[in-house]
C-alpha positions as CSV (number, residue, x, y, z in Angstrom):
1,X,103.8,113.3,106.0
2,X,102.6,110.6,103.5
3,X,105.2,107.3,103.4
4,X,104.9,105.7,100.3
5,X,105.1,101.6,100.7
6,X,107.6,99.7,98.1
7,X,105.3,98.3,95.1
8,X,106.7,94.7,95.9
9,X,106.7,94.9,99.9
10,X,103.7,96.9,101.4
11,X,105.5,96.6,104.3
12,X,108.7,98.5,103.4
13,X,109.0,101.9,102.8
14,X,109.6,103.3,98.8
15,X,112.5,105.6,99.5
16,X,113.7,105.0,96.2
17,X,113.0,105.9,92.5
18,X,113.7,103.6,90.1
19,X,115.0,105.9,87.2
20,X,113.0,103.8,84.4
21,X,109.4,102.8,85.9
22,X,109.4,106.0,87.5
23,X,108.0,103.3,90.8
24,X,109.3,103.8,94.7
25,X,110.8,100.7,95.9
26,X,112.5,99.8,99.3
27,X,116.6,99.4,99.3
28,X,116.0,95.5,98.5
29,X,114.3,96.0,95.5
30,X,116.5,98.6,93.5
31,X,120.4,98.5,92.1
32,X,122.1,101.3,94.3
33,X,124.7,101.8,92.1
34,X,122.2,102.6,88.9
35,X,119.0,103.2,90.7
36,X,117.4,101.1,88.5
37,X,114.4,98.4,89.9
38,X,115.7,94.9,89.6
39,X,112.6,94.3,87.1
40,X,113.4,96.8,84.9
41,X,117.0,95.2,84.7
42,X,115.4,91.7,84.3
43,X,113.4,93.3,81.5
44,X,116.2,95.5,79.5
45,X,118.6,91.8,79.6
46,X,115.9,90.5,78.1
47,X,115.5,93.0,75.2
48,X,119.2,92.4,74.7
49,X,118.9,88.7,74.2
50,X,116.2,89.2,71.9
51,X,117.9,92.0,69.7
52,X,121.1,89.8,69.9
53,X,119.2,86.7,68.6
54,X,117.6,88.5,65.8
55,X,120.8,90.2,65.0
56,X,122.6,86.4,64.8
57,X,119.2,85.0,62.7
58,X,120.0,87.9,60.1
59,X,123.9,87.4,60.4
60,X,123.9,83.3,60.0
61,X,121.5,83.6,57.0
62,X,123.1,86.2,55.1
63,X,119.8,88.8,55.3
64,X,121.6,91.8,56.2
């Protein structure tokens, strides 16, 4: 049986699925209670900050 190591610790095993990226990682690299990666979390906050600065740039200047 083939053990597939965590993409961030070759060392650890992936027995996880992050449910975006579709990547294993080991327990320290994924949110157990959403089973998503800690990047892809990282990455969606920052896709919120950027809608909710756009959204604010539209709001403050009267373009929507």
């Amino acid at each position: 049986m083939s053990v597939t190591p965590c993409i961030h610790h070759e060392d650890h095993d992936g027995e996880h699925t992050c449910r975006i990226c579709k990547e294993h990682h080991c327990s320290a690299c994924i949110h157990m209670g959403s089973g998503i990666c800690h990047s892809c979390i990282y990455k969606g906050l920052i896709i919120i900050l950027v809608i909710m600065v756009i959204t604010s740039y539209i709001a403050w200047f009267g373009l929507l």
